[in-house]
LUMTI-101451 format. One line per 2 residues: number of its first residue (from 1); for each residue x, y, z of C-alpha. Coordinates in steps of 0.25 Angstrom, whole numbers. Last residue first. Layout:
BEGIN
NUM> X Y Z | ...
//
This chain:
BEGIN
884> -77 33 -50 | -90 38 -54
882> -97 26 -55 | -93 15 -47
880> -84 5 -55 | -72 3 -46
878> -82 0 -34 | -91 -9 -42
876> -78 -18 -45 | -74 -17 -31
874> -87 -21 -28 | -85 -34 -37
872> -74 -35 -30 | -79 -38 -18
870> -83 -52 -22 | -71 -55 -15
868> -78 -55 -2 | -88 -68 -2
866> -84 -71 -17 | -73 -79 -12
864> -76 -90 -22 | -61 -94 -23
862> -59 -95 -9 | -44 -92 -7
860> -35 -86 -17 | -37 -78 -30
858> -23 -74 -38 | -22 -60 -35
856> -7 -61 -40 | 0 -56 -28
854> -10 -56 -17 | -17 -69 -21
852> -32 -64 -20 | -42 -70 -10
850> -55 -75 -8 | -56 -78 -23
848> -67 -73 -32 | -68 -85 -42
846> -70 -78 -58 | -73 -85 -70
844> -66 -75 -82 | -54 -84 -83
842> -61 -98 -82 | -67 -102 -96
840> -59 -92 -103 | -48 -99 -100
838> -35 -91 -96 | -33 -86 -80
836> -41 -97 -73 | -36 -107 -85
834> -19 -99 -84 | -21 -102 -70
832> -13 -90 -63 | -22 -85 -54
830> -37 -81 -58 | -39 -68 -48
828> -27 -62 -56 | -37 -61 -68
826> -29 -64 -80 | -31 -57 -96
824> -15 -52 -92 | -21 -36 -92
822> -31 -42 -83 | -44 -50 -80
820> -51 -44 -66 | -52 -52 -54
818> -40 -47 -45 | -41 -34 -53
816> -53 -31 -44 | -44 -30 -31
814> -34 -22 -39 | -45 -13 -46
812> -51 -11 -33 | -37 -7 -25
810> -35 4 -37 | -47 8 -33
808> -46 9 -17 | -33 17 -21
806> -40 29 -32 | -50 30 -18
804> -37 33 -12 | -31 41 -19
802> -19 37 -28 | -5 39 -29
800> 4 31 -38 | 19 32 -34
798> 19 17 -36 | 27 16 -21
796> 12 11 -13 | 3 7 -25
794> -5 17 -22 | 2 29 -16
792> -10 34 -8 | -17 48 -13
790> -24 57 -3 | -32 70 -5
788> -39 62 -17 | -51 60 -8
786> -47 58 8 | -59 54 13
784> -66 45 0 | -53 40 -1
782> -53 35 13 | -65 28 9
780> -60 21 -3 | -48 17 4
778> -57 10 13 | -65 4 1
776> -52 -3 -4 | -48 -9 9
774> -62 -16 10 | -60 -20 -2
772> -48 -25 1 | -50 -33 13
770> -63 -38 5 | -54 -45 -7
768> -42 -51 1 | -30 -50 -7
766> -19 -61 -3 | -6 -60 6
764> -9 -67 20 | -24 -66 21
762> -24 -80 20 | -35 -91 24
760> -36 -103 17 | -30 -112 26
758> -35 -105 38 | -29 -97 49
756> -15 -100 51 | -14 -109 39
754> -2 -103 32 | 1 -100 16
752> -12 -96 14 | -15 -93 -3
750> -12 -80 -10 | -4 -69 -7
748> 4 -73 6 | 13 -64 14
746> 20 -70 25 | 15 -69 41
744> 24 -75 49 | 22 -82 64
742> 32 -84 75 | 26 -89 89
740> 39 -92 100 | 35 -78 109
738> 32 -70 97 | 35 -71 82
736> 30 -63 71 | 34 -64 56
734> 28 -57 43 | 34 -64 32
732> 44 -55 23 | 42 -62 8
730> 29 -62 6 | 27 -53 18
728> 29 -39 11 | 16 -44 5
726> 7 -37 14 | -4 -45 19
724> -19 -47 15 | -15 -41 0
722> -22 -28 -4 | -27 -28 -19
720> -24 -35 -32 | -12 -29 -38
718> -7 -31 -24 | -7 -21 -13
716> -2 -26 1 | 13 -25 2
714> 22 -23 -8 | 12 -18 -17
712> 10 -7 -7 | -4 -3 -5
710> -7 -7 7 | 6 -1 13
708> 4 12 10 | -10 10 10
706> -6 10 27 | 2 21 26
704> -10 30 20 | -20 24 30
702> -11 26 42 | -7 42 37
700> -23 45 34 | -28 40 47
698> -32 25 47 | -44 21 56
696> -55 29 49 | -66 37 47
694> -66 47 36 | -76 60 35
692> -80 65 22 | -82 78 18
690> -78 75 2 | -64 72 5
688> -63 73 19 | -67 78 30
686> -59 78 44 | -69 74 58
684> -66 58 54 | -51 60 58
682> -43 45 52 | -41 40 67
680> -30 40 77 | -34 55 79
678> -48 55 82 | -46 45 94
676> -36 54 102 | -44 66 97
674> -57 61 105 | -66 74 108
672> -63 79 94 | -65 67 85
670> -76 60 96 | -85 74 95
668> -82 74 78 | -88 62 80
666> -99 64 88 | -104 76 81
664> -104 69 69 | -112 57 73
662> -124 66 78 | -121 74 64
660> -126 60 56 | -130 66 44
658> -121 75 39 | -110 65 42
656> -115 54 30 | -117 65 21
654> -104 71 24 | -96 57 23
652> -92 46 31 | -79 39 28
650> -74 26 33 | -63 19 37
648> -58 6 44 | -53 -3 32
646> -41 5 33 | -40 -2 47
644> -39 -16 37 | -24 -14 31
642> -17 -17 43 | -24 -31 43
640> -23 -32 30 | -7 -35 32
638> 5 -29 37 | 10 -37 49
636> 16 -29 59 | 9 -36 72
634> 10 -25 81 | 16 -24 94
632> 8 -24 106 | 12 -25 123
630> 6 -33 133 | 6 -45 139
628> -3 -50 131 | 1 -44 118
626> -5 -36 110 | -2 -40 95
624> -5 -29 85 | -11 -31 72
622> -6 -22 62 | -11 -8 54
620> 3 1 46 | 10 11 44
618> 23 3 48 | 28 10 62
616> 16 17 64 | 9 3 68
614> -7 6 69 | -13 -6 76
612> -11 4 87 | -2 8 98
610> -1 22 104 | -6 16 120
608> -19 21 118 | -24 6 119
606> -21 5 103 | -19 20 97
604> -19 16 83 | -29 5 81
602> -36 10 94 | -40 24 88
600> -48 17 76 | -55 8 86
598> -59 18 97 | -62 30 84
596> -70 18 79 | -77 18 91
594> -80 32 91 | -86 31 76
592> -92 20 80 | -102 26 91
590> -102 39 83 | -110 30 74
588> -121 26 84 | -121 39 88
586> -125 42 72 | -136 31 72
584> -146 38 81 | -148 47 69
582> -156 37 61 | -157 39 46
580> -144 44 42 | -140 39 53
578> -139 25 49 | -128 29 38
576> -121 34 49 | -121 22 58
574> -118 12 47 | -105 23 44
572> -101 20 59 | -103 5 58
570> -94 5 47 | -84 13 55
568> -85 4 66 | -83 -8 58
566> -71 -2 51 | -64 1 64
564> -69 -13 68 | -61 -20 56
562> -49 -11 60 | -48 -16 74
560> -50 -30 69 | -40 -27 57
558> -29 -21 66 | -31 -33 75
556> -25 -31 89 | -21 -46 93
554> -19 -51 107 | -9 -57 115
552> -3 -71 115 | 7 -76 105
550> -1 -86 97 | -14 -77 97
548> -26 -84 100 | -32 -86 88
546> -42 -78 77 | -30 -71 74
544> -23 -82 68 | -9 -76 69
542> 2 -67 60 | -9 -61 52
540> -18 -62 40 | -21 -77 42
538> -36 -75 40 | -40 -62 39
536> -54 -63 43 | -55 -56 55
534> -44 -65 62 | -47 -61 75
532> -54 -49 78 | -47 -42 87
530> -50 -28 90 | -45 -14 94
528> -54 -7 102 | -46 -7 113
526> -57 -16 120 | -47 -26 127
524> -50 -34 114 | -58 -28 107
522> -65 -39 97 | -78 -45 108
520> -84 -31 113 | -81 -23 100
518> -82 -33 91 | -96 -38 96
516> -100 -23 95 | -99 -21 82
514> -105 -35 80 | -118 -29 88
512> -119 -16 80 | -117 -24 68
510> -132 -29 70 | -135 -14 70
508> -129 -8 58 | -132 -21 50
506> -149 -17 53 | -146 -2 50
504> -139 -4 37 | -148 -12 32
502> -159 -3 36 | -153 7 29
500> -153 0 17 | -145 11 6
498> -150 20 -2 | -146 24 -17
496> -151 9 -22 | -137 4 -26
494> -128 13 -20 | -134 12 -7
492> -137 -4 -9 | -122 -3 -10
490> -119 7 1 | -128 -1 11
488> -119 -15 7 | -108 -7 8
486> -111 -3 23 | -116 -16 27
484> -103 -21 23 | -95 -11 31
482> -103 -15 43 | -100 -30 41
480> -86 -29 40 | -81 -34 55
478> -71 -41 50 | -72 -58 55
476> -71 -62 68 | -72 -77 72
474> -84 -84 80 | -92 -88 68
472> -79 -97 68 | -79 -108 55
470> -92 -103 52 | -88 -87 49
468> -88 -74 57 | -101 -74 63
466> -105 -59 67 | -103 -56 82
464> -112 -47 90 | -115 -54 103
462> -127 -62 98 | -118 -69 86
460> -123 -62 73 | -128 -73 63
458> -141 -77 71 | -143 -64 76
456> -141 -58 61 | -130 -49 58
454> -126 -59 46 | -139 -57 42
452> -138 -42 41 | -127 -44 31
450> -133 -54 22 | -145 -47 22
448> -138 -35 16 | -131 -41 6
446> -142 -49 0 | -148 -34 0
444> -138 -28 -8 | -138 -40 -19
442> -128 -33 -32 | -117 -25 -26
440> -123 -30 -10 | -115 -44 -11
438> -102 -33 -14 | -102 -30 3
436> -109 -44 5 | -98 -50 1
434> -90 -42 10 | -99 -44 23
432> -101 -58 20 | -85 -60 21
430> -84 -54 36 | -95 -65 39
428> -89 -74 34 | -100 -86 29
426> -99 -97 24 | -95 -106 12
424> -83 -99 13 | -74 -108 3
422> -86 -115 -6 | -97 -104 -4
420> -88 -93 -5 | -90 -79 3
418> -104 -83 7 | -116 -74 5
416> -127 -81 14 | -141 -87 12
414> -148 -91 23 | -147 -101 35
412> -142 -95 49 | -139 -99 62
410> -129 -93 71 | -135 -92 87
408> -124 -105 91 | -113 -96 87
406> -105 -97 98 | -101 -113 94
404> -98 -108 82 | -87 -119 80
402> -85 -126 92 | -92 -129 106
400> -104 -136 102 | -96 -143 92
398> -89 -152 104 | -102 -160 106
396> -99 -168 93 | -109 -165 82
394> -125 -174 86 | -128 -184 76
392> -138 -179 67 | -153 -177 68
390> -153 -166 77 | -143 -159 71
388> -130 -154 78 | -127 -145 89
386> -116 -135 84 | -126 -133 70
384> -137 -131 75 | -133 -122 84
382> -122 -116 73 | -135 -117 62
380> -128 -114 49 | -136 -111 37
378> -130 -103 25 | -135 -104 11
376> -124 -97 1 | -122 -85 -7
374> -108 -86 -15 | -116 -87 -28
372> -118 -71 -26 | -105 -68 -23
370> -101 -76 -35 | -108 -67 -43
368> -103 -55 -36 | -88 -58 -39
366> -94 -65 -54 | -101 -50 -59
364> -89 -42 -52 | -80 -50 -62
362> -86 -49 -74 | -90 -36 -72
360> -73 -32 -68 | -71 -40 -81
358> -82 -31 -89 | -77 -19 -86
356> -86 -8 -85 | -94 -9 -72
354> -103 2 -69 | -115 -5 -74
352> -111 -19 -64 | -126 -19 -59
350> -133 -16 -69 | -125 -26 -80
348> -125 -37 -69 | -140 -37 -68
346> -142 -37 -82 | -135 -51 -83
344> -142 -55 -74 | -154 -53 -81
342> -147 -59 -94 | -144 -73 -84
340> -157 -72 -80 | -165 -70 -93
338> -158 -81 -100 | -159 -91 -89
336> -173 -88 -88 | -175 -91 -104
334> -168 -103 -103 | -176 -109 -93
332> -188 -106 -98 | -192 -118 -102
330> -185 -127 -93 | -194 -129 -82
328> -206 -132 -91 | -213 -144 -85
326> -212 -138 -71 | -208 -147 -58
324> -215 -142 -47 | -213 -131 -37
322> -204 -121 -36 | -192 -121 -46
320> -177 -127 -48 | -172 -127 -63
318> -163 -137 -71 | -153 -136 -84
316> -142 -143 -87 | -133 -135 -99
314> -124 -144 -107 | -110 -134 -113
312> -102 -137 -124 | -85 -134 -125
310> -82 -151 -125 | -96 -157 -127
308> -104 -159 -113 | -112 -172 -109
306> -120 -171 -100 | -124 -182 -89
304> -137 -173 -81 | -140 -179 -67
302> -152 -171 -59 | -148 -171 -44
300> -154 -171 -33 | -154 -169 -16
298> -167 -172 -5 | -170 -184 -12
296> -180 -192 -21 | -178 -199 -35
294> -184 -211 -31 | -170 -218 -35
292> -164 -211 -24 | -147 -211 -29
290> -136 -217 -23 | -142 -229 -27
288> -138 -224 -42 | -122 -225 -37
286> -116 -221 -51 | -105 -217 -43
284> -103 -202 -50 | -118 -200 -51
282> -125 -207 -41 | -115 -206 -31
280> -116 -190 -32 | -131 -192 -32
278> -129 -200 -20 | -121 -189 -12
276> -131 -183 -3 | -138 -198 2
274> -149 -206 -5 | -153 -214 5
272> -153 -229 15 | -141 -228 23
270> -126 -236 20 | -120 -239 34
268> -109 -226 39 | -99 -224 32
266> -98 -210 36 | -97 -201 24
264> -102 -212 16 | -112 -220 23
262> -116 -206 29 | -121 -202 13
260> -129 -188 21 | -141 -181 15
258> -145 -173 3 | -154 -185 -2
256> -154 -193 -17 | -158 -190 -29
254> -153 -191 -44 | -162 -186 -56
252> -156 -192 -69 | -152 -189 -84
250> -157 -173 -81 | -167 -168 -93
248> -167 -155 -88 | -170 -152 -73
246> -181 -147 -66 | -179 -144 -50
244> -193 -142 -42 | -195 -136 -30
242> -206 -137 -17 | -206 -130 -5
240> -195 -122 0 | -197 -126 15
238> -203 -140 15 | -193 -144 4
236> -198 -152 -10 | -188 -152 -23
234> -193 -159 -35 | -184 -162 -45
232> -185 -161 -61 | -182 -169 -74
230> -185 -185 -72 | -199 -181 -64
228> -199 -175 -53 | -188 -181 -45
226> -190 -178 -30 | -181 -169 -20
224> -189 -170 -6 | -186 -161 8
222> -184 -167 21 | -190 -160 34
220> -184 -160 46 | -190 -173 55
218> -176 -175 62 | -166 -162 60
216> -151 -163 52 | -155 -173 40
214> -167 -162 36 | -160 -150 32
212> -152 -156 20 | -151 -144 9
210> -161 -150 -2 | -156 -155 -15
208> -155 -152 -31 | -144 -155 -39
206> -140 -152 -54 | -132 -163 -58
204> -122 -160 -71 | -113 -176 -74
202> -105 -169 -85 | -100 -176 -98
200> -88 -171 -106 | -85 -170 -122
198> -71 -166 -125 | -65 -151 -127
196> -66 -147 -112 | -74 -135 -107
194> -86 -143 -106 | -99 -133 -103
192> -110 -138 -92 | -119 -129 -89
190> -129 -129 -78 | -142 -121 -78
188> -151 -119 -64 | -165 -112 -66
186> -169 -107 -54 | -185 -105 -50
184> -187 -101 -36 | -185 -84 -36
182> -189 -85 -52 | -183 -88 -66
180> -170 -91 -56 | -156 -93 -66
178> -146 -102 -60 | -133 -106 -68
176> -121 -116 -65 | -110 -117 -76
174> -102 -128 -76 | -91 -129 -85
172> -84 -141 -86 | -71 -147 -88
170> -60 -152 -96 | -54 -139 -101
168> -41 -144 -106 | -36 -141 -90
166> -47 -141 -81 | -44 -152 -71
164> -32 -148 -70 | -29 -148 -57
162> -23 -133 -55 | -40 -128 -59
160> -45 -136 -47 | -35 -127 -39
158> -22 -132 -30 | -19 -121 -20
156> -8 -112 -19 | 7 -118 -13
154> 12 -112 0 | 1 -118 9
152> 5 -131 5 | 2 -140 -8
150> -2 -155 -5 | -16 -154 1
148> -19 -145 -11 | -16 -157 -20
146> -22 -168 -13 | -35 -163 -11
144> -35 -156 -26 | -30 -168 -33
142> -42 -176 -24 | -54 -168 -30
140> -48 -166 -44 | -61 -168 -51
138> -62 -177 -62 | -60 -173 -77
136> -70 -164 -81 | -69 -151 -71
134> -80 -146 -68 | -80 -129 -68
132> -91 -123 -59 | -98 -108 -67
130> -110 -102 -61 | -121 -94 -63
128> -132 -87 -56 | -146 -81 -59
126> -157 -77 -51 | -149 -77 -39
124> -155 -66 -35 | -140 -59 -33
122> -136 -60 -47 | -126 -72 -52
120> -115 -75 -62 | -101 -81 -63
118> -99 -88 -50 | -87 -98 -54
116> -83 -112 -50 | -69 -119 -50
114> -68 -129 -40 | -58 -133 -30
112> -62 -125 -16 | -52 -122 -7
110> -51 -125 8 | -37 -122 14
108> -23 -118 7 | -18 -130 4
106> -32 -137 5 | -35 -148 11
104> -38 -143 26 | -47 -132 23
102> -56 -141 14 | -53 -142 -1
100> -64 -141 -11 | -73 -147 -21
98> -87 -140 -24 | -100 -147 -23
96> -107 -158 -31 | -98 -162 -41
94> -101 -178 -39 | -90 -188 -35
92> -78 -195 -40 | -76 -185 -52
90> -77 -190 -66 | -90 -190 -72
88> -88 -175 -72 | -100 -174 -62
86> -109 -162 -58 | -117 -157 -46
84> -124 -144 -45 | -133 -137 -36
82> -146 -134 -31 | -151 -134 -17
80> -165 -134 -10 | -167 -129 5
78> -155 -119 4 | -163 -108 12
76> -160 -99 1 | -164 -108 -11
74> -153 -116 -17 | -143 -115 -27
72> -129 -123 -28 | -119 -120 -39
70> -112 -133 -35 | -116 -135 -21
68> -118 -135 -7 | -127 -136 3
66> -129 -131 18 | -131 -133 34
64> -131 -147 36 | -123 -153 23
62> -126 -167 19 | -115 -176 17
60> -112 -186 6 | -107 -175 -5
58> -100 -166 6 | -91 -178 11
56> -82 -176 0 | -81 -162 2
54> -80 -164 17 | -88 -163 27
52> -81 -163 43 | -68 -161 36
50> -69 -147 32 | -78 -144 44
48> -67 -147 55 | -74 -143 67
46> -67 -155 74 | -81 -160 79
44> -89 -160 66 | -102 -156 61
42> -96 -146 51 | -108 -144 41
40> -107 -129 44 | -94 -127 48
38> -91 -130 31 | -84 -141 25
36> -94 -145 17 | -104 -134 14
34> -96 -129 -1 | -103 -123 -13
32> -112 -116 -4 | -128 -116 -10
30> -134 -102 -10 | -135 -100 -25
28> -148 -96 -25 | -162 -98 -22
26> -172 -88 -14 | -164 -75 -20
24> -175 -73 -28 | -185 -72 -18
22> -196 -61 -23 | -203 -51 -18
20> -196 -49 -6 | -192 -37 -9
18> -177 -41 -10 | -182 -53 -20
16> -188 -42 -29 | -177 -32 -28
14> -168 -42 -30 | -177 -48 -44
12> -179 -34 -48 | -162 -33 -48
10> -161 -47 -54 | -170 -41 -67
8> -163 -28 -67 | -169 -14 -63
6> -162 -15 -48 | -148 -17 -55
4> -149 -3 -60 | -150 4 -46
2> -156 17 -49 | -154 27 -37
//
């Protein structure tokens, strides 16, 4: 099969660096936008990383584990950085790093205040772009504070854009460029254009610096940065060896060391140095002792003074190479950029061929883009880490015992796909599973690794666990990792015409061991049903289900029962496709298929006592509370969680089956011999359209009332997908009350308006991109069962009947639509600002949100969320496949 990407210049370039040939994802943009505030630099007692290092701290302090930066790049070990620093000549310190609110300040939790956009990159990294907008007049950073601490959980949150600050056009344009000529040669181009009507002058600091790792061990190695000349920077390390940065015609070259300003943090007696921030000081404080006037250090910059006329554009130009300085830096520097950006350019034209509209190009091109800016350097040590650096003060004792004090075996340092390098500046491991998902439309092999490294021993706990996040490795997150590394096989599949079978194989087997983690830790009382905590949706339900219940009891999950359905059917299909070449494969499958059958029995038949999470009464999936005492009743909330046993369905077809006859046998043996089991379940031993077989938790009459439901725009569908909650409780709150505890659940389409699990967190209302698709590929595959056979009312009471592959499109166009310009000439994802929604310079820059606003699909939440929203640039694939 001919893969038209492959005969582009950037395909040859992954091919080459896949073979080894060539390293051409070495250096990248793998530098966070935020490390303060994270658990990584949290050193403290209280565990309260926001406050432990601040923004305003982040300038004096240097980070332990990571960097960050403005457009940052650095090699894949971060051992040298690049990033950019600018000054309006107003604000009261350097930009250096991205502002935002901690957890605490803002109205609705931590939420950055900056407007940047990811409008180009390929997946070698040998070209990207950026766009950061500066405004003018000094930065808002105290309004902001003040401003969100005053508005309540009921009010929305107050935006850079809501100051003002870019009213009349007053502000810059940044655009951040990196072109490679080769694996470690990157040409770096800023822009600077005024979008204001009067003349403007623009401090523009390209920096260079090392990642600290010598301040933490005695007798570790320090590496150098020396001027060479007044036009380039020498860069020496004892691991990446020696690199030079040229620059044009800067006014100065500023040095001083990436290490700690304790007489500022702490007040401690002044030190002899040049600390962290003494560029900053230099610059904005006009401290020139701040500064090493030998020109040496460990962090640099080179100061440019422009002066930019109203509607112009001033381009700053430098270049970071191996070895010594070159006379002729700049000579081809134009010429590289050119051939780059048309290469890329060509890349994007194979690889979206089937995609007609320009605005859905536009927009898949900037979802994938910023999945590929979105990569980050990881390190984290938890023993290191829990017991402190040798050559710093001890961390109180009490720390041993905290956070991730199980996960002493976790250490890791590498490149890692984040879903948002300001918001989620680490990892999820449910997350990296979807990202990865669309990740493999244009780097499959990058997705792979990614996937088997979070499987890894020194990822994986030793009794089978995957980490769910930094804040608590120890939490669940949706088992999902199976259905990735299925996808991730289909693409490259439908890419190349074969699929990595080893790849496959070497997942299968690691989550072998998490399967049965759940199993043995998740079952409580082994009924096969499970509970898995919050499972991600935070704040879905009437508790915190990562707590103790306030009223006693346990919980019955519909979604962790439904998750490990999913799971086992995944596992299932792994096992079939494994067969194909290994016949000791198809008893392994027979092992899930039974298991499922367990599951899928147990969330309608619960402890054979005729209970389920089933509820005839209103057609629909719920939690059910079992109490300690005894007894059960269902929590009749109607939310995602009663939409997610849909998720737990698949189809096998004749092919598939021909091969694996062992596996037939048994299942058709289990079928007969186990009727009790068969019948609660969709029956795997009918054929349907096309011969296929279908597997699933829902019987026909279940799924059917179910859509019913979900597809009511009085309940869950919007103009822009499935909502999180049904919207019969904007005005009719879910209540419980038990023994003195009363709690309401009310419909909430956009920001949080309770704290019950975090301030950002709110399933309560909005549209959630992964839960969606994952909904929209489930009704594919029940349409790929049932054919036209069966139609669905769609929207429920329109009269409109549909299949349901016809219904999984409609769902595409909806979730796309969220992005896509109008009949109106406004994206919904925009808002209401008449600038977002308006001028030219904004309308067409897209932020992928972590959430959409149920009603008007306003984005909420992270605004770079391009960890699982980038999903819809496999929706747009999906719409666009040929011969649909």
């Amino acid at each position: 099969m001919s893969d038209p990407v492959a005969t582009t210049a950037e395909g040859r370039r992954l091919a080459a660096a896949n073979a080894g040939a060539a390293p051409w994802r070495r250096f990248g943009p793998y530098v966070s936008d935020r490390q303060w505030g994270t658990v990584r630099e949290d050193y403290s007692a209280s565990g309260d990383a926001w406050a432990y290092l601040t923004h305003d701290a982040a300038r004096s302090r240097a980070y332990r584990w990571g960097e960050d930066a403005i457009g940052g790049w650095c090699d894949g070990g971060q051992h040298l950085c690049l990033g950019l620093a600018l000054w309006n000549g107003a604000d009261p310190i350097l930009k250096e790093r991205f502002f935002g609110l901690t957890n605490a300040e803002g109205n609705h939790g931590e939420d950055v205040k900056e407007i940047w956009h990811h409008l180009d990159a390929v997946p070698s990294h040998a070209y990207a772009r950026m766009l950061y907008k500066y405004p003018q007049a000094a930065f808002p950073y105290a309004r902001l504070v003040a401003e969100n601490r005053r508005r309540g959980r009921a009010d929305r949150e107050f935006e850079l854009i809501d100051t003002g600050v870019f009213d009349h056009d007053r502000y810059f344009d940044v655009t951040i460029e990196y072109a490679k000529a080769d694996p470690e040669d990157t040409l770096w181009r800023i822009t600077a254009t005024n979008r204001g009507d009067a003349p403007a002058r623009l401090h523009v600091l390209p920096q260079i610096w090392f990642r600290n790792t010598w301040s933490w061990t005695a007798g570790a190695a320090k590496p150098e940065l020396a001027a060479d000349g007044g036009a380039a920077i020498r860069a020496e390390h004892a691991t990446l060896g020696r690199f030079t940065l040229h620059l044009e015609a800067p006014r100065d070259l500023l040095f001083c060391d990436n290490e700690t300003n304790a007489q500022r943090l702490f007040g401690t007696p002044p030190a002899p140095g040049f600390f962290k921030d003494g560029i900053g000081d230099c610059v904005v404080a006009g401290r020139r002792d701040a500064v090493n006037p030998a020109r040496t250090g460990t962090k640099a910059a080179a100061l440019h003074v422009i002066d930019v006329p109203p509607g112009g554009s001033v381009v700053v130009r430098a270049r970071l190479c191996r070895g010594d300085r070159r006379p002729d830096a700049f000579a081809d520097f134009d010429a590289v950029f050119a051939a780059r950006i048309a290469e890329t350019e060509a890349f994007w034209a194979a690889l979206q061929a089937d995609v007609g509209d320009p605005d859905m190009r536009a927009v898949q091109r900037q979802a994938l883009a910023g999945l590929l800016w979105s990569k980050q350097f990881y390190a984290y040590d938890v023993t290191e880490w829990l017991a402190g650096d040798p050559a710093q003060p001890a961390p109180p004792a009490g720390r041993r015992h905290g956070r991730n004090a199980d996960w002493g075996h976790l250490v890791t340092a590498g490149v890692i796909a984040m879903p948002d390098k300001w918001e989620y500046p680490w990892f999820a491991a449910w997350d990296w599973a979807f990202h990865l998902v669309t990740m493999a439309l244009v780097d499959a092999r990058f997705a792979k690794d990614q996937l088997l490294l979070l499987c890894e021993p020194w990822m994986m706990h030793p009794n089978g666990q995957l980490p769910a996040y930094e804040w608590n490795f120890s939490d669940v997150n949706p088992p999902v990792h199976a259905w990735a590394a299925l996808r991730i096989f289909a693409a490259e599949t439908a890419r190349h015409g074969i699929g990595d079978r080893g790849f496959l194989e070497a997942v299968f087997v690691k989550l072998l061991l998490n399967f049965t983690w759940w199993v043995n830790r998740k079952d409580e009382g082994g009924r096969n049903v499970f509970q898995g905590g919050f499972l991600g949706l935070d704040n879905i339900g009437v508790f915190d289900r990562s707590q103790p219940l306030p009223v006693g009891g346990t919980l019955t999950q519909s979604d962790g029962t439904s998750w490990m359905a999913m799971f086992c059917l995944h596992m299932l299909k792994i096992a079939l496709e494994l067969a194909r070449e290994d016949a000791a494969y198809q008893d392994i499958a027979s092992k899930f298929f039974e298991h499922f059958l367990l599951i899928g029995g147990a969330m309608t038949n619960l402890g054979g006592e005729g209970l389920g999470l089933w509820d005839d009464q209103d057609g629909f999936y719920y939690d059910w509370l079992v109490r300690d005492g005894g007894g059960k009743e269902p929590l009749r909330l109607r939310s995602m969680v009663g939409l997610i046993p849909l998720f737990a369905v698949e189809v096998l077809d004749e092919d598939l089956l021909a091969q694996a006859p062992v596996f037939v046998r048994r299942m058709e043996w289990t079928l007969a011999h186990r009727p009790e089991l068969a019948a609660l379940v969709s029956r795997p031993q009918t054929p349907g359209a096309g011969g296929r077989r279908l597997i699933a938790v829902a019987r026909a009459f279940r799924m059917k009332a179910v859509l019913a439901r979900m597809l009511d725009e009085t309940e869950f569908l919007s103009d822009h997908g499935i909502r999180a909650i049904s919207r019969v409780y904007r005005d009719r709150p879910y209540v419980f009350e038990r023994d003195g505890f009363r709690a309401e659940v009310r419909y909430a389409p956009g920001e949080s308006d309770t704290g019950l699990f975090g301030g950002n967190s709110n399933w309560r209302g909005p549209v959630w991109m992964p839960v969606n698709y994952l909904m929209v590929e489930s009704l594919e595959k029940f349409g790929l069962f049932y054919g036209d056979d069966l139609s669905i009312e769609c929207p429920t009471g329109s009269g409109r009947m549909l299949s349901l592959a016809a219904v999984a499109d409609e769902l595409r166009r909806r979730l796309v639509g969220l992005f896509l310009r109008g009949a109106d000439g406004r994206r919904p994802v925009l808002g209401d600002h008449p600038k977002l929604q308006d001028d030219p310079h904004f309308r067409d820059h897209l932020v992928f949100h972590e959430y959409f606003d149920g009603d008007s699909g306003r984005g909420v939440g992270a605004s770079h969320q391009t960890g699982w929203t980038a999903l819809v640039a496999n929706l747009i694939d999906e719409l666009h496949r040929p011969g649909r």
